[in-house]
C-alpha positions in Angstrom: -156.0 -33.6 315.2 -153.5 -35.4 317.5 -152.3 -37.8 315.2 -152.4 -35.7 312.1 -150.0 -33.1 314.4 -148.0 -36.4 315.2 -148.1 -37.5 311.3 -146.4 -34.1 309.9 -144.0 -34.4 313.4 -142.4 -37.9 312.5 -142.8 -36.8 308.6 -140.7 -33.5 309.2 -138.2 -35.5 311.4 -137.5 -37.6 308.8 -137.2 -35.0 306.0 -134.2 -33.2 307.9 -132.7 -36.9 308.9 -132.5 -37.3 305.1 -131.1 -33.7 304.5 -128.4 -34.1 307.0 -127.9 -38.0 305.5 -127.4 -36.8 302.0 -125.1 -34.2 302.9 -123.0 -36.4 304.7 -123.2 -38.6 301.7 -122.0 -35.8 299.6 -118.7 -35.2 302.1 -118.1 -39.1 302.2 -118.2 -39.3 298.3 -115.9 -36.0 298.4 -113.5 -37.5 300.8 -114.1 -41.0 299.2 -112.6 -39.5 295.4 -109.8 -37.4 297.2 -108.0 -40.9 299.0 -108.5 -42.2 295.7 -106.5 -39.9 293.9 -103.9 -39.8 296.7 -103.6 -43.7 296.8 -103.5 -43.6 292.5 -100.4 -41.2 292.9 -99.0 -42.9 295.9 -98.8 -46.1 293.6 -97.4 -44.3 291.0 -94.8 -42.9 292.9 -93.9 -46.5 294.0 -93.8 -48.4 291.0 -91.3 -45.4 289.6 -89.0 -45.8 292.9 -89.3 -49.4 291.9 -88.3 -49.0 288.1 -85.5 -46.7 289.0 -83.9 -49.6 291.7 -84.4 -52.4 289.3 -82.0 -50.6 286.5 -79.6 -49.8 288.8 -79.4 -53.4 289.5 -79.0 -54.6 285.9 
């Protein structure tokens, strides 16, 4: 009875560890597209400020 109480313990445990894992997951991936959108429009930004120096040049 010990070990079964032990079995469904360490079994629980590990359910919530993947709960809290996956939802972390889910906030990483959110964060994880966000900088990606902010560093495609960042470089967007730059290579205009770039196109805009070099015809002032010629």
């Amino acid at each position: 009875m010990r070990v079964v109480l032990w079995v469904i313990g360490i079994v629980a445990a590990a359910l919530i560890l993947l709960g809290l894992l996956w939802q972390a997951a889910q906030w990483l991936m959110v964060i994880g597209a966000i900088a990606l959108v902010v560093v495609i429009i960042m470089a967007v930004v730059k290579v205009r400020q770039m196109a805009r120096q070099s015809q002032r040049r010629h």
